[in-house]
C-alpha positions as CSV (number, residue, x, y, z in Angstrom):
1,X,-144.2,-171.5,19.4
2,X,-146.0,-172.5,16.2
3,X,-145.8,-170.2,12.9
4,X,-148.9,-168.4,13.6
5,X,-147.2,-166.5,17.3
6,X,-144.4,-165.8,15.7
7,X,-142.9,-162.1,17.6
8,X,-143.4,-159.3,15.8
9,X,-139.7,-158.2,14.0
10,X,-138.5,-155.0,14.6
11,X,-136.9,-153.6,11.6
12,X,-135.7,-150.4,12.9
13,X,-135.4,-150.0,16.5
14,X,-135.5,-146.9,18.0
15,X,-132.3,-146.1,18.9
16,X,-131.4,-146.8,15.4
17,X,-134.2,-144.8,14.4
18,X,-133.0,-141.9,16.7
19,X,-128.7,-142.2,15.9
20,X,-130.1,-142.1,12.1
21,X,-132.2,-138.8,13.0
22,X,-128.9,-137.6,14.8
23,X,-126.7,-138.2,11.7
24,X,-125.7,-135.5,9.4
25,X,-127.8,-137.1,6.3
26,X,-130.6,-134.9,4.3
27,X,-134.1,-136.2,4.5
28,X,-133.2,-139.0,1.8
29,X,-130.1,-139.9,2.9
30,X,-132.1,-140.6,6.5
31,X,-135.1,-142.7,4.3
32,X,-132.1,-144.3,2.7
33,X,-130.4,-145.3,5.8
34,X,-133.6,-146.3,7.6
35,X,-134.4,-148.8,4.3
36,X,-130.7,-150.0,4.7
37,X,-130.6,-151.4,8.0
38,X,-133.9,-152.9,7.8
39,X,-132.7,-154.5,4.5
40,X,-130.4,-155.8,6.4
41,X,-132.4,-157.1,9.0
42,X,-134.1,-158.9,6.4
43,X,-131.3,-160.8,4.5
44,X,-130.0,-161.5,7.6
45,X,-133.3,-163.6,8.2
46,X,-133.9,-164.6,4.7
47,X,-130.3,-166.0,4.8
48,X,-130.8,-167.9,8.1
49,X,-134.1,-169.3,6.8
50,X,-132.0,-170.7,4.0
51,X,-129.4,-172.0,6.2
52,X,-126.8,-169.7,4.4
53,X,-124.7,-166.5,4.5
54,X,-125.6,-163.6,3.9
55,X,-123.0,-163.2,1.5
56,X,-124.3,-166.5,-0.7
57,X,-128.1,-165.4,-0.8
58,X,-128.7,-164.6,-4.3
59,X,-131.5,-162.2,-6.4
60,X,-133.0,-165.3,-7.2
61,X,-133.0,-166.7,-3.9
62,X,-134.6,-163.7,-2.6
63,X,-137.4,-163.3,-5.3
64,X,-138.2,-167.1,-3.9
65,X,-138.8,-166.1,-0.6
66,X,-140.6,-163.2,-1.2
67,X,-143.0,-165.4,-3.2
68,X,-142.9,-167.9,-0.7
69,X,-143.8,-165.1,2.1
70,X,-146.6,-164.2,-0.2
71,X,-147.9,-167.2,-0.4
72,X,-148.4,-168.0,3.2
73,X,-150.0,-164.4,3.6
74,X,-152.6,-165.0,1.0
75,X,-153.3,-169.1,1.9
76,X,-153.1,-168.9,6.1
77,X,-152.8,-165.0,6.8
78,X,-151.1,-162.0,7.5
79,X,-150.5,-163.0,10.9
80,X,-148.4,-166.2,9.7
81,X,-145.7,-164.9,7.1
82,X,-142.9,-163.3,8.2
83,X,-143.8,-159.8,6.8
84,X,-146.6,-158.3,8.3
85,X,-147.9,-155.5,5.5
């Protein structure tokens, strides 16, 4: 599968979305939760990328894949980075 067809990644998935809804949590303790687990999600794949743990990745190490993520956005497409905004 080249970059280009890479799957979609779900962030949230809905029965997170719906045990978050479930929770006790005000409306920005649910936005909060929702932008946690996706976080997650996401250093968990920015760390694999790396070939580290999650626990290693730095702020820096982040930044650089954000930019690098950018990069490949603006240069080949949306459709090729990772994030798809």
């Amino acid at each position: 599968m080249s970059d280009s067809q890479q799957p979609t990644v779900q962030f949230l998935s809905a029965e997170e979305s719906v045990d978050v809804d479930k929770a006790l949590l005000s409306t920005h303790e649910k936005f909060l939760t929702r932008l946690t687990i996706s976080s997650l999600r996401l250093l968990k794949h920015i760390a694999e990328d790396l070939g580290i743990a999650v626990e290693e990745l730095t702020h820096q190490q982040v930044i650089d894949w954000f930019e690098k993520d950018g990069k490949i956005r603006r240069e080949q497409g949306s459709d090729a980075a990772f994030l798809k905004w």
